[in-house]
N, C-alpha and C positions, 0 to 999 in steps of 0.2 A: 201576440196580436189577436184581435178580434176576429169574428166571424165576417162574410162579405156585407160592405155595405151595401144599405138599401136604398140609401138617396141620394144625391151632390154633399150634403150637409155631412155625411156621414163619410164620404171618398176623402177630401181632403187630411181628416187625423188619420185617416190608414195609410196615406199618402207618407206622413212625416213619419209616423211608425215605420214604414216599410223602410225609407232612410236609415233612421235610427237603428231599427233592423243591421241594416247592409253594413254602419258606423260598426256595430258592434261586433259581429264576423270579421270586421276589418283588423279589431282589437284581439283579436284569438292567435292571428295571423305576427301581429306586433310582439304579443306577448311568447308566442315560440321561437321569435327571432331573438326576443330579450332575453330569456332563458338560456338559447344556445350560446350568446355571445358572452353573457358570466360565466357558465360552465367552463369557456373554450380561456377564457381571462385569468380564471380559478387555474384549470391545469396546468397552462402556460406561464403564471404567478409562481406556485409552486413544485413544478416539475421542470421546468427550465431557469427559473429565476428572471423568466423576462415580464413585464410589462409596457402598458402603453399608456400615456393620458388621454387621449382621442378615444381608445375602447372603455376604460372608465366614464366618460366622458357623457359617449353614446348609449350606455348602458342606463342615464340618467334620464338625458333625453328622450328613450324610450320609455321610460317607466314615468316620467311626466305626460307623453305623448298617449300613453295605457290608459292612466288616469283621467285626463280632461277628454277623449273622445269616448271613454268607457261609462266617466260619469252618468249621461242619459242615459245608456242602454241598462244600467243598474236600474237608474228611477222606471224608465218603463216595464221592464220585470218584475218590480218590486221588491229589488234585493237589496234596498238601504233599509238601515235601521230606523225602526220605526218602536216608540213607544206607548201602548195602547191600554196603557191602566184605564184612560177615564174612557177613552174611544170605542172600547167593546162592550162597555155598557151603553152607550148609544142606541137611537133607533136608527134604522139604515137612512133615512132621509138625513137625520142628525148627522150622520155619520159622512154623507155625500157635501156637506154645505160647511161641517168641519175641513175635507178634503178639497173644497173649492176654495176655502178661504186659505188655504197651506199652500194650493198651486199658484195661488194670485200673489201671497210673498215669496214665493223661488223665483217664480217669473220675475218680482221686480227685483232682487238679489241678483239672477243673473244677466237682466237686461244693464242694471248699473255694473258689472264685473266686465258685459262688455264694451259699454261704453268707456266705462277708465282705462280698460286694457288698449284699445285701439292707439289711442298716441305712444303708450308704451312705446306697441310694437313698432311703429312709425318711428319714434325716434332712434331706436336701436338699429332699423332699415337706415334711415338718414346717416350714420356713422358709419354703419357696416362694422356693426358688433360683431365682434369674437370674442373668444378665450380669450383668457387673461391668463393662462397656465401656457408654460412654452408646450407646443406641442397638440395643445389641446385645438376642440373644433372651430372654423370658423363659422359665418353666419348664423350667430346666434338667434339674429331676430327673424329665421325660421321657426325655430324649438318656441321662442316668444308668439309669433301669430297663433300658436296650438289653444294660449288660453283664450280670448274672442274669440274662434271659433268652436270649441268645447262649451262655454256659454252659451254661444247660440246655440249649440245643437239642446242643451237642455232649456233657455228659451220656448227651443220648437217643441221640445216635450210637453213643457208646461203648459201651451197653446192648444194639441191634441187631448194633452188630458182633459185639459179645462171645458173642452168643450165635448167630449165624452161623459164628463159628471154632469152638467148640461143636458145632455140626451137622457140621461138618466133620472134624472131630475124632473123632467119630461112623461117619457116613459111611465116613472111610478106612479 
C-alpha cells in the first residue's frame, strides 16, 4: 500500500486497497485452515484407513476460495507473472500507459467473468445445488458465488490501480 493520501482523489484507491488488504490476510487465515485439514485427511487416509468425501470435498472448496479472493491481493503486490522483455526497455511514461492499457483489459476481463458468473451462481441458488457425490457437501452455490465476487474484488483493483497510473501520469 501506498503512503497517506493527499487529497479525496487519492483516499478512495487506498480505500479499495485497504479492502484488498484486509481480503488478503483473510486468505492466510483460509490457507492454514486448508493446510491443516489435508494434513489431518492425509493422516487419518493412511493411518486409520478412514476417509471422508465432505473433507475432500472442502479441501477443494478452499483452495478455490484461496484462489479467487487471493487473486487481487496478488495483483496489487505484484506477485503475478509478468513478462518484461520489451517493458524494461521502456521509458517510465511508456511504461505507465503500457500498464494502463493492461489494467483497462483485466478490468474488462473481469468485469465480463462477473457478469456471466452472476446467473451461474443464481441458478445453482435456484436448485439448491449439491454434491452429486453421496456424502459430499451441500450448497454448492455458495463455493459458486466465490467467483463474482473474487472478480469484483480484482475489478476493484483494476479501478485503484488505474487510477494511481493516472496520478502518475499526472505527477510526472
Amino acid at each position: 500500500m501506498r503512503g497517506t493520501p493527499r487529497s479525496s482523489t487519492e483516499r478512495w484507491p487506498a480505500l479499495i486497497e485497504r479492502l484488498i488488504d484486509a481480503v488478503g490476510r483473510l486468505t492466510l487465515w483460509i490457507t492454514l485452515v486448508m493446510i491443516t485439514l489435508v494434513a489431518i485427511n492425509v493422516i487419518l487416509r493412511y493411518s486409520l484407513s478412514f476417509g471422508s468425501v465432505w473433507a475432500q470435498e472442502l479441501e477443494w472448496h478452499l483452495l478455490a476460495v484461496l484462489i479467487l479472493l487471493g487473486l487481487s491481493h496478488a495483483l496489487q503486490r505484484g506477485d503475478n507473472v509478468r513478462v518484461d522483455v520489451f517493458y524494461a526497455g521502456y521509458s517510465a511514461r511508456m511504461q505507465r500507459l503500457v500498464d494502463l492499457i493492461s489494467i483497462a483489459l483485466l478490468f474488462a476481463i473481469a468485469a465480463l467473468f462477473v457478469k456471466l458468473s452472476i446467473p451461474y451462481v443464481m441458478q445453482a441458488y435456484s436448485i439448491n445445488e449439491i454434491s452429486q457425490d453421496p456424502g459430499g457437501l451441500p450448497y454448492r452455490w455458495l463455493i459458486k458465488a466465490f467467483i463474482p465476487l473474487g472478480y469484483l474484488l480484482v475489478a476493484l483493483h483494476c479501478i485503484a490501480s488505474f487510477a494511481r497510473r493516472l496520478m502518475e501520469l499526472r505527477d510526472a
